[in-house]
C-alpha positions in Angstrom: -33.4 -98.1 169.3 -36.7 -96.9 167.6 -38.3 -93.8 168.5 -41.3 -93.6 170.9 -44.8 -94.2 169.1 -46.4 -91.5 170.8 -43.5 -88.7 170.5 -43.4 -89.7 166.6 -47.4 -89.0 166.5 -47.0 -86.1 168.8 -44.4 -84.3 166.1 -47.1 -85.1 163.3 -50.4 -83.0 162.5 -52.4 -82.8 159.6 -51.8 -80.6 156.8 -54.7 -79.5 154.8 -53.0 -79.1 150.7 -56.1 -76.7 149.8 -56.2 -74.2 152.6 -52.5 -75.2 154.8 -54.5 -75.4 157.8 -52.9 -77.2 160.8 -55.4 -80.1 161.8 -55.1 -81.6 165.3 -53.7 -85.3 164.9 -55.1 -86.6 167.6 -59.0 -85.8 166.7 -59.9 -88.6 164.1 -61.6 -86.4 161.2 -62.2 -86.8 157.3 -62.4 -83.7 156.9 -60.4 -80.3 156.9 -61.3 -78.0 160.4 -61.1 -74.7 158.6 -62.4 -75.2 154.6 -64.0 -78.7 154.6 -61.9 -80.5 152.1 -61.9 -83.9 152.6 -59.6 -85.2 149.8 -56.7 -82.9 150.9 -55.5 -84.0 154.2 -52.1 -85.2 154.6 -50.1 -86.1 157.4 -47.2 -84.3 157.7 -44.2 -83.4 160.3 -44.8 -80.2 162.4 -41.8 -78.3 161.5 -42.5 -79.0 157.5 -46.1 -78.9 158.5 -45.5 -74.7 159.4 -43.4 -74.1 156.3 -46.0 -75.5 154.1 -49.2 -74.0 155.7 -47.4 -70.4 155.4 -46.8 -71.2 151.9 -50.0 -72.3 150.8 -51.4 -69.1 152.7 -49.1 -66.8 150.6 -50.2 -68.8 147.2 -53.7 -68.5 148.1 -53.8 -64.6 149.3 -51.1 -63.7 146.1 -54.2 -66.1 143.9 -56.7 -64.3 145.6 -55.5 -60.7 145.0 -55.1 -61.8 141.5 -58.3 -62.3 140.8 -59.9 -58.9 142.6 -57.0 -56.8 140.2 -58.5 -58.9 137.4 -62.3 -57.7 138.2 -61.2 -54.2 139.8 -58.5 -53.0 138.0 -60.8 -53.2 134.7 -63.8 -51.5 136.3 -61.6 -48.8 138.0 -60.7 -48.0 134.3 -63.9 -47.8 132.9 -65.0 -45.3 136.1 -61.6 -43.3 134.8 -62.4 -43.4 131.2 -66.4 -42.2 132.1 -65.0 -39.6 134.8 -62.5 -38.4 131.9 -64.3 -38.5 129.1 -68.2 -37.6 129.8 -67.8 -35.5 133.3 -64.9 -32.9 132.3 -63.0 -33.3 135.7 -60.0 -33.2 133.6 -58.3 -29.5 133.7 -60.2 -27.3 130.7 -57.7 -25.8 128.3 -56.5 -22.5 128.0 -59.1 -19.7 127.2 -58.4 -17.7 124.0 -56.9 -14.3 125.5 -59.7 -11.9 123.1 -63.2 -12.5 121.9 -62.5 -12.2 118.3 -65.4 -13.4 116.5 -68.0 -12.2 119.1 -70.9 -14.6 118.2 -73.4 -12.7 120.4 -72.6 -9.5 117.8 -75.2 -9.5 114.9 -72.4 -8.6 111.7 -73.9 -5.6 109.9 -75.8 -5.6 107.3 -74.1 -6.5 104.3 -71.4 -8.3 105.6 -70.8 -11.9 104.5 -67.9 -12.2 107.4 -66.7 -15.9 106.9 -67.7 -18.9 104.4 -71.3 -19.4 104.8 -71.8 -16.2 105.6 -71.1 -17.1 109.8 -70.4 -19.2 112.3 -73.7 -21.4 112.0 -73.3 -21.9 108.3 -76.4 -21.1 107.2 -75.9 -19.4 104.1 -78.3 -16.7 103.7 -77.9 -13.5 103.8 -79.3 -10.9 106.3 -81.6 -7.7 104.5 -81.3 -6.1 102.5 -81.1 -9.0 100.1 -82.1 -9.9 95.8 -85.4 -9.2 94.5 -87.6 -12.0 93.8 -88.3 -10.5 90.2 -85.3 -8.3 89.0 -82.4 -9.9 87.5 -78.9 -7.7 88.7 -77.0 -6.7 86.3 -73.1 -6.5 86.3 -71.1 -3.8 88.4 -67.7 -4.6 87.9 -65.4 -7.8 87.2 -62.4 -8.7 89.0 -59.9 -11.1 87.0 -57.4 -13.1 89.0 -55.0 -14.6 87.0 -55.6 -17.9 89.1 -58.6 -20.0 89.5 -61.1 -18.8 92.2 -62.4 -22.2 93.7 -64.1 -20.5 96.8 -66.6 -17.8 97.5 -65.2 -14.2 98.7 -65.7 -12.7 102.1 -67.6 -9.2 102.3 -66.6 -6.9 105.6 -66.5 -3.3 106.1 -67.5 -2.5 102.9 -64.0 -4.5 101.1 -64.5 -7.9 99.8 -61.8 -10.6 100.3 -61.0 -13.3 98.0 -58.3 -15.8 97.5 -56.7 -17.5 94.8 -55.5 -20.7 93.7 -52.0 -18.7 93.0 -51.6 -18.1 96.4 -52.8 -14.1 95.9 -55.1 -12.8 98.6 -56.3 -9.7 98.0 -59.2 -6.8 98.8 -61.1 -5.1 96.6 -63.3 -2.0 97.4 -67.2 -3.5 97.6 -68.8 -0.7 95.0 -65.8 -0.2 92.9 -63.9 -3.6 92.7 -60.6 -1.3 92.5 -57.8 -3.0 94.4 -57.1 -2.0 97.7 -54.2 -4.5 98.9 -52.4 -8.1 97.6 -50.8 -10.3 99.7 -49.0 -12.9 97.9 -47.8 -16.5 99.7 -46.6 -18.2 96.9 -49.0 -21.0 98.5 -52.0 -22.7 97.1 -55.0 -20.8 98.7 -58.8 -22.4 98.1 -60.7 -21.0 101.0 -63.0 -18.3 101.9 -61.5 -15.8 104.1 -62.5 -15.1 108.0 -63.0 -11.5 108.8 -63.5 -10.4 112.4 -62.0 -7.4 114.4 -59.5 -6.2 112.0 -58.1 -9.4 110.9 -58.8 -11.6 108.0 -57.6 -15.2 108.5 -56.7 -17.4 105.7 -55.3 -21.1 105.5 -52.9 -21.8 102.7 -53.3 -25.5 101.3 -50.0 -26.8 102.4 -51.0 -26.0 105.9 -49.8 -22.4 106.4 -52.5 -20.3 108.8 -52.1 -16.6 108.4 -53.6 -13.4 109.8 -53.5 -10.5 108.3 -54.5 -6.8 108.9 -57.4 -6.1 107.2 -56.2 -2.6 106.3 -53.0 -3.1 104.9 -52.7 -7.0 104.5 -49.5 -7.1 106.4 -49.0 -10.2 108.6 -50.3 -10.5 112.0 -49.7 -13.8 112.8 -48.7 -16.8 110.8 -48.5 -20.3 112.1 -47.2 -23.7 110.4 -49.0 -26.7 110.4 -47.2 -30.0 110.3 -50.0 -31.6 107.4 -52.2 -30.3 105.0 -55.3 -27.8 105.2 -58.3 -27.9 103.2 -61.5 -26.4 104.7 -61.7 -22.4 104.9 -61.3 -21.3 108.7 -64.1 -20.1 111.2 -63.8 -17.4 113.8 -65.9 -17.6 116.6 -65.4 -16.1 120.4 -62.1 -16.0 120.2 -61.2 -19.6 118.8 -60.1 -19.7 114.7 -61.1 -23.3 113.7 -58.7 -24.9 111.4 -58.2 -28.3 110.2 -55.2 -30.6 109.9 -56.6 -32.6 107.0 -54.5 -35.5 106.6 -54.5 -35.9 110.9 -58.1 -35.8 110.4 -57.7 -33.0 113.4 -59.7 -29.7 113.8 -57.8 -27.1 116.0 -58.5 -24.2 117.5 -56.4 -21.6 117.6 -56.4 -18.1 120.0 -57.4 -16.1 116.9 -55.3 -13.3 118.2 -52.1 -15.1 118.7 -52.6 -18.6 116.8 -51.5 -20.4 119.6 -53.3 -23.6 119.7 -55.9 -24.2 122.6 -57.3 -27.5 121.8 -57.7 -30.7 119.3 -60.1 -32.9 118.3 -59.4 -35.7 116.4 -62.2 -36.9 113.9 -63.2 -40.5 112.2 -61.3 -39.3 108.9 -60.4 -36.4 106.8 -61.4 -32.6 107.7 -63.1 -31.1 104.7 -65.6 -28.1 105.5 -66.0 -25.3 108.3 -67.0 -26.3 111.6 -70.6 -24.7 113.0 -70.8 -23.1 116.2 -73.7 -22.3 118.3 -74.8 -21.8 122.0 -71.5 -23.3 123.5 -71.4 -26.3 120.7 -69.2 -27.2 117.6 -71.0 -29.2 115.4 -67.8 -30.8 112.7 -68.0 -33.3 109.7 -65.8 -35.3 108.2 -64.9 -37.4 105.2 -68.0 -40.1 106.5 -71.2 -40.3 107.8 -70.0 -39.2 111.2 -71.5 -35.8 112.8 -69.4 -34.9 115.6 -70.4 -32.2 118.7 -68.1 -30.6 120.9 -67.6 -28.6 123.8 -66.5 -25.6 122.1 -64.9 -24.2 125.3 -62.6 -27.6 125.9 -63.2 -29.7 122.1 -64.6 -32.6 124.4 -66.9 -34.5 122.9 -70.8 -34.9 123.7 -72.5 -37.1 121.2 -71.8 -38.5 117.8 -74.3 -38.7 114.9 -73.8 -41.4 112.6 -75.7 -41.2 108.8 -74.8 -44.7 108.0 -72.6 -46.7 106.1 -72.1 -45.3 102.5 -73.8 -41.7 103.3 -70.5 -39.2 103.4 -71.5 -36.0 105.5 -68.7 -33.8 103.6 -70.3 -30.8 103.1 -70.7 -27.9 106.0 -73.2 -28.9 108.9 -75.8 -25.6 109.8 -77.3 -25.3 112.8 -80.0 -23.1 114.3 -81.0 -22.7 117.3 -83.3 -25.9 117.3 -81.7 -28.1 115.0 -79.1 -29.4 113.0 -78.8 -29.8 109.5 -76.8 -32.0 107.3 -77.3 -33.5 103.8 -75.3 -37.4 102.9 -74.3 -38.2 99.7 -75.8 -41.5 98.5 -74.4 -43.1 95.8 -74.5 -46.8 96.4 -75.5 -49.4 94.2 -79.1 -50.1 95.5 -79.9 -46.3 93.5 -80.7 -43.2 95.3 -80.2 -43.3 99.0 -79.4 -39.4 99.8 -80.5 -37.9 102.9 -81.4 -34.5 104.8 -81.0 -34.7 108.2 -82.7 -32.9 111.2 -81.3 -33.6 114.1 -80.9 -32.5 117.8 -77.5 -31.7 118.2 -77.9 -30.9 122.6 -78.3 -34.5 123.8 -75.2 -36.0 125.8 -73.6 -39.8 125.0 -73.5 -41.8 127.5 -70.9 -44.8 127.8 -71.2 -47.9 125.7 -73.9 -45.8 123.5 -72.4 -46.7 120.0 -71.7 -50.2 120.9 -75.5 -51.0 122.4 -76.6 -48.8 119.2 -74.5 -51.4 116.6 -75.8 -54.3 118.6 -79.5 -53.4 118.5 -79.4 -52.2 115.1 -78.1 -55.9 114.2 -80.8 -57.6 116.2 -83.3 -55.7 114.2 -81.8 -56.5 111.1 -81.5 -60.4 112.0 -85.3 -60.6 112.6 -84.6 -60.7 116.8 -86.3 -57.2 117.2 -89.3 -55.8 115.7 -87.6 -51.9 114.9 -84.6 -50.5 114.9 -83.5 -48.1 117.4 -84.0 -44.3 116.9 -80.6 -43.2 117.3 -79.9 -40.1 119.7 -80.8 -37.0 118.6 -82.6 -38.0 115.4 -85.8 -35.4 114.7 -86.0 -36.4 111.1 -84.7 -37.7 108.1 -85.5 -37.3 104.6 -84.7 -39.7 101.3 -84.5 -37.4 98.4 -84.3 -38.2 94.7 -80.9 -37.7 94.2 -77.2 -38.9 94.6 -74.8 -36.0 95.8 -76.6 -33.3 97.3 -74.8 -30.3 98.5 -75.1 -28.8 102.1 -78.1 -26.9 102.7 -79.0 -23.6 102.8 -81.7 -22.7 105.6 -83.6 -19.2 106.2 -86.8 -19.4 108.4 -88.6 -22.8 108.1 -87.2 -23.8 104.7 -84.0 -25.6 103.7 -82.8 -25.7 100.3 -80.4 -28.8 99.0 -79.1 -28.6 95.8 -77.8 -31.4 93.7 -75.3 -32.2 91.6 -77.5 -33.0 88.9 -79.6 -30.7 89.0 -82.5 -31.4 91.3 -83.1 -28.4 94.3 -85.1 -29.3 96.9 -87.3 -27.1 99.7 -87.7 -28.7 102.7 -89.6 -27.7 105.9 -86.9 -27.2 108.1 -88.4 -28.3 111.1 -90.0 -31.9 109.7 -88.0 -32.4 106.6 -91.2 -32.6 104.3 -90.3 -31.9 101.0 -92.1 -28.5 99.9 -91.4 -28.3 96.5 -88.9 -29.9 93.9 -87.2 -28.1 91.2 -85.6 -29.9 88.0 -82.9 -27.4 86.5 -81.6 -30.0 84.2 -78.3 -29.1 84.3 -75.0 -30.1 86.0 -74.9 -28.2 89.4 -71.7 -26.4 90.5 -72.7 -25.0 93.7 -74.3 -25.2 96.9 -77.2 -23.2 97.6 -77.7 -19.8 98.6 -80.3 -18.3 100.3 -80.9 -14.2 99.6 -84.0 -13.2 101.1 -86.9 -14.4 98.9 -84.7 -16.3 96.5 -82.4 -18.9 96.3 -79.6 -19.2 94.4 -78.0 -21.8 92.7 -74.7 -21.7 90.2 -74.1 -24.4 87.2 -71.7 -25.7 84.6 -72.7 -22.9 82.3 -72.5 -19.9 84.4 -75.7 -19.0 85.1 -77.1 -18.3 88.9 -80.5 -19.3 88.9 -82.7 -17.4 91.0 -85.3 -19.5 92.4 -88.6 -19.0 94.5 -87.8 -19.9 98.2 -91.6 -20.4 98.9 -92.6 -22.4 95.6 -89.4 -23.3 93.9 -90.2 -21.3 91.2 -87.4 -20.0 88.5 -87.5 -16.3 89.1 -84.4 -14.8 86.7 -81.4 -16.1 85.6 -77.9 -13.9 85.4 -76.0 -15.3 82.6 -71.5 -14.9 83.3 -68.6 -15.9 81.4 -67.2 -19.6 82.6 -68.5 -22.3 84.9 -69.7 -20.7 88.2 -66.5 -21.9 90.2 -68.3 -21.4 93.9 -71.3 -20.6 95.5 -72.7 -17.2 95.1 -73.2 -14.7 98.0 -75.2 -12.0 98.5 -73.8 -8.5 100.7 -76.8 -6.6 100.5 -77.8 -5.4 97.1 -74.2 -7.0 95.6 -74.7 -10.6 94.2 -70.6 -11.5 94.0 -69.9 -14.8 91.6 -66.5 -16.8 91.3 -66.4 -18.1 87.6 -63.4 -19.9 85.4 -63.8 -17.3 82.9 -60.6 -15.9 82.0 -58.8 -18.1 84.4 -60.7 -17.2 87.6 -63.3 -14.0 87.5 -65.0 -12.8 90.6 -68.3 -10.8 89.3 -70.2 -8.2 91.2 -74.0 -7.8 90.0 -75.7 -4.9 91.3 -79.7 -5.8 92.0 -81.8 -3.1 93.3 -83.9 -3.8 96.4 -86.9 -5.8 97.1 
């Protein structure tokens, strides 16, 4: 006996396949109640009717909150990396427990504390300084036995040098009579950090000692797990050391060595970070310029010089700008550089990407210029290939090359002032000594030039290759030679 028409419709309803709503069966419609469809309506029995609708329900919210984790998820990401990364919510590091390296304390006259003479690199020397028209003449001679590859530190009237043997050792500044040794056993190629009674030295296979200035006994020693190349710099309680083959820079509680934060750079750690009002200013093995909190090593902008310009000397800062030379040796000739830059701007997010892209539509014809990257003041081309990092005193900055060129430069425009041609192979960076600078060569000779017209002023003649760049403790001109297997000279000069 066949089932009642009207109880068999009654038991039906219509299903809608996109949205599982549950369409009345007896009103006549093409189209689905709740979402409209028109091509999804299917007649279907209640009870399999309820089972479907729930499931196409679940499908549809599980679809739906698919798609909001797919757009939100990312976004809420982004808003972490910004909060992280340009904000500093995250917790700050630990404090160093001493202020070691006070940067607010002028260092007294005659003191060349740390390589380049402090914690903005600068590399001149305070007065007393070199006359513009005496040559000095030599005081007394100091043969290591090892190659000296890196200038001496001068403080509290002893002057601290290292050795490629490993030897560290102080000398008495008037007398050059030896007044300690400390011997590693390590390969050492750094200028010393003096501060407070301790004088801070990185070994090459990554060893970080302190030691007392008095005696040379050891303070503190810390292992690193890679190399070390660049010397160390001690400022307000942070030593800055570099793990060269993690292309880190560290810094350490200069009392203790323990480390308080780490950076990690584009490549290779090679020369002494600058510090200055709050900021680290570190280079690397490119053309990147890096600047960092120096109370938490976060980062606040990047400068790049451009592909094939390597920023591997020492940056110097002031307190208005930046400076930095790039090699350029590329095949299109001369392309080296002297930067000015202004190193307190903050990145924002996505900067380096929108920079790349406008740079490209610039070079593809889709945009009249290029953009100005952040921070730039000025940059100059100079006629030469490997420039050294500059020396800077007042408004001039001096770059010498490898070949021989040395360059004056307004320091707060770049304009080149005057240019001097030495014609010789240049050893050394400058260094800046009042009304002279001074530059080192193959022949060992320091060449004192003019700092307002480039002109040559004397020349002191040594024994051997001037090894590293010259410094100046108030009257006492001390030069690093290969003569005799490594030679540190002392010239006496009397006073301007």
């Amino acid at each position: 006996m066949s089932a009642n028409p009207s109880q068999s419709e009654e038991a039906n309803v219509l299903l809608c396949r996109f949205c599982g709503h549950l369409n009345d069966l007896s009103t006549p419609a093409s189209r689905c109640a709740q979402c409209g469809a028109f091509s999804g309506l299917e007649t279907v029995a209640a009870a399999e009717a309820q089972l479907r609708s729930r499931r196409v329900r679940l499908d549809f919210l599980r679809n739906r909150l698919t798609r909001v984790a797919i757009v939100v998820l990312p976004l809420l990401g982004l808003l972490m990396y910004v909060l992280w990364a340009y904000t500093g919510l995250p917790p700050d590091p630990p404090q160093p427990s001493t202020a070691i390296g006070d940067t607010s304390v002028v260092p007294a006259p005659g003191d060349w504390p740390q390589a380049n003479g402090g914690a903005t690199n600068s590399s001149a020397a305070g007065l007393p300084s070199l006359s513009l028209s005496d040559a000095p003449e030599t005081l007394w001679e100091y043969t290591a036995g090892a190659p000296i590859v890196a200038p001496p530190a001068v403080a509290g009237g002893r002057v601290f040098v290292t050795a490629e043997d490993g030897s560290v050792v102080a000398l008495d500044r008037d007398t050059g009579a030896l007044l300690w040794r400390y011997d590693s056993g390590l390969l050492a190629a750094v200028t010393p950090a003096i501060s407070d009674g301790l004088v801070f030295v990185v070994f090459k296979p990554g060893v970080v000692s302190a030691l007392d200035e008095t005696t040379g006994d050891v303070v503190w020693s810390k292992r690193l797990p890679v190399a070390s190349l660049p010397s160390p710099a001690v400022a307000d309680g942070r030593l800055f050391v570099a793990e060269t083959d993690r292309d880190r820079l560290l810094a350490l509680d200069a009392a203790t060595g323990e480390t308080l934060w780490d950076y990690r750079l584009s490549d290779w750690v090679v020369a002494p970070p600058a510090v200055n009002d709050g900021l680290l200013i570190a280079t690397s093995n490119d053309a990147r310029i890096h600047v960092l909190n120096v109370n938490t090593g976060k980062l606040r902008m990047i400068y790049n010089a451009g592909e094939g310009r390597w920023t591997r000397g020492s940056p110097v800062v002031t307190d208005d700008l930046l400076h930095v030379s790039s090699n350029g040796v590329r095949r299109d000739g001369n392309r080296a550089r002297v930067w000015g830059i202004d190193y307190r701007g903050h990145r924002y997010p996505l900067e380096r990407p929108i920079y790349y892209v406008r740079t490209q539509l610039a070079v593809w014809g889709f945009a009249k210029q290029p953009p100005v990257q952040q921070g730039t003041v000025w940059s100059t081309r100079i006629a030469s290939k490997q420039p050294y990092q500059p020396a800077v005193s007042d408004q001039i900055a001096v770059v010498a090359d490898a070949a021989g060129p040395v360059f004056g430069l307004d320091a707060a425009n770049g304009s080149i002032q005057w240019e001097t041609d030495l014609s010789v192979d240049v050893t050394t960076p400058a260094t800046i000594a009042g009304p002279v600078a001074l530059i080192g060569d193959e022949h060992g000779r320091v060449t004192a030039l003019s700092v307002a017209d480039g002109s040559q002023q004397w020349t002191a003649t040594l024994e051997g290759p001037v090894a590293a760049a010259p410094i100046v403790a108030g009257d006492l001109l001390l030069v690093p030679t290969a003569g005799n297997g490594g030679t540190l000279t002392a010239l006496k000069s009397p006073l301007p």
